[in-house]
N, C-alpha and C positions, 0 to 999 in steps of 0.2 A: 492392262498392259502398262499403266503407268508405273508399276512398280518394278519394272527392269531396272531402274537404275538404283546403286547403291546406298543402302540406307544411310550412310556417312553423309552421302549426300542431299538427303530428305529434311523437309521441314516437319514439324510436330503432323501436320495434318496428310503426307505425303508430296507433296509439292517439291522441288525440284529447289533446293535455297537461293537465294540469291541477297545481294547489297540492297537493303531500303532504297539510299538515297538512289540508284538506278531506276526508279520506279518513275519519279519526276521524270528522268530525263529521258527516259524511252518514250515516254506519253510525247513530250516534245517532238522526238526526234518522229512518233507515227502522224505530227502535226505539221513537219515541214521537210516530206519526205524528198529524197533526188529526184532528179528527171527519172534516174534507171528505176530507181526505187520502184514511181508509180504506175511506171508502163509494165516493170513485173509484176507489180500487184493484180494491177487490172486482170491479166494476164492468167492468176493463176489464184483469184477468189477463191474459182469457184470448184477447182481442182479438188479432189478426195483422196488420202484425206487432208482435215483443214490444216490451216500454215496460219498461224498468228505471226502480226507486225511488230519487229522490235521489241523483242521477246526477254527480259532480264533472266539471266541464267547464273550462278554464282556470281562472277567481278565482271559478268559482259552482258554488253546489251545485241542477242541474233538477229540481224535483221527480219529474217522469216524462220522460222522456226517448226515443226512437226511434233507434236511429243507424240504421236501413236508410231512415227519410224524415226523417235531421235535423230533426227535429222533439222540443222542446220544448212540452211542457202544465205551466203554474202553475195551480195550486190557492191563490189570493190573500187573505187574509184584512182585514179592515177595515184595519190595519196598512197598509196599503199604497197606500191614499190619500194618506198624507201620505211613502209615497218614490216619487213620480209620476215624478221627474228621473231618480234612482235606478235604478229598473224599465226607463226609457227609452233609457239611456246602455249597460243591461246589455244588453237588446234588438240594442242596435245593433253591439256587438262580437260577439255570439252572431250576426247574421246577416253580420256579414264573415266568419265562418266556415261560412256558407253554413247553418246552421241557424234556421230558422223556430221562433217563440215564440206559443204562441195561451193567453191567460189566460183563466180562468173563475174566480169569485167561490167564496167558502167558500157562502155564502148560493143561488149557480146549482143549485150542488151538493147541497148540503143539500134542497134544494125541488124541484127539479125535474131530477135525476138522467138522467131521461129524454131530455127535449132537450137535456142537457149532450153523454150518449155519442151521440146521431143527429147532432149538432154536430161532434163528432170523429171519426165515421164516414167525415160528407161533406169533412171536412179531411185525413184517409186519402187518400181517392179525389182528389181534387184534387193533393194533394204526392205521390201517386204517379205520377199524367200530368207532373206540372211536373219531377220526376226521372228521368222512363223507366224508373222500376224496374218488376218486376213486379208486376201486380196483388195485392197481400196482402189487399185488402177482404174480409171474411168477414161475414155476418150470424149473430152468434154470439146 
């Protein structure tokens, strides 16, 4: 399945390209994650299928990331009202590469945890019909 995305897009070995220097800084960034960051994490290990932390992808570092449903989840902080363009532009090359982006709020997360993961559940089950993969849905 990992070769849904376009080979323009692929490294030598099939891998998904991305910036070297992003490689440092996401390892960082999976060493001094947010408040929202961790309590998603915790949250959502051990969900099927798996979601890597701070995921380098071309010029972006995802904070959780799917490659079996191209799927990108941002955990967004106030910050990020004012890069609306920003967030938009990045959106739009991450879905020329056939990867879907769904954001939830520091504050969603923080508060209501609950219908954040039943939110990504049903966005599970949806992007797995829209890619024919198999069913990974789990009620964990």
């Amino acid at each position: 399945m990992k070769y849904i995305v376009d080979e323009k897009f692929r490294a030598k070995y099939g891998h998904i390209k991305y910036l070297d220097k992003l490689r440092d800084l996401a390892l960082q960034n999976r060493h001094q994650p947010t408040l929202a960051e961790k309590a998603f994490w915790h949250k959502i290990k051990d969900i099927k299928p798996q979601f890597l932390r701070q995921k380098p992808i071309g010029r972006f570092i995802l904070d959780f990331y799917c490659s079996k449903l191209l799927l990108d989840v941002e955990i967004d902080g106030d910050y990020h009202q004012e890069r609306k363009y920003y967030d938009q532009g990045r959106e739009e090359l991450l879905h020329a590469m056939g990867i879907k982006t769904v954001r939830f709020s520091n504050k969603q997360v923080l508060n209501s945890i609950g219908n954040v993961i039943n939110e990504l559940r049903k966005i599970i089950k949806v992007r797995t019909m829209e890619l024919g993969v198999a069913d990974f849905f789990s009620k964990d």
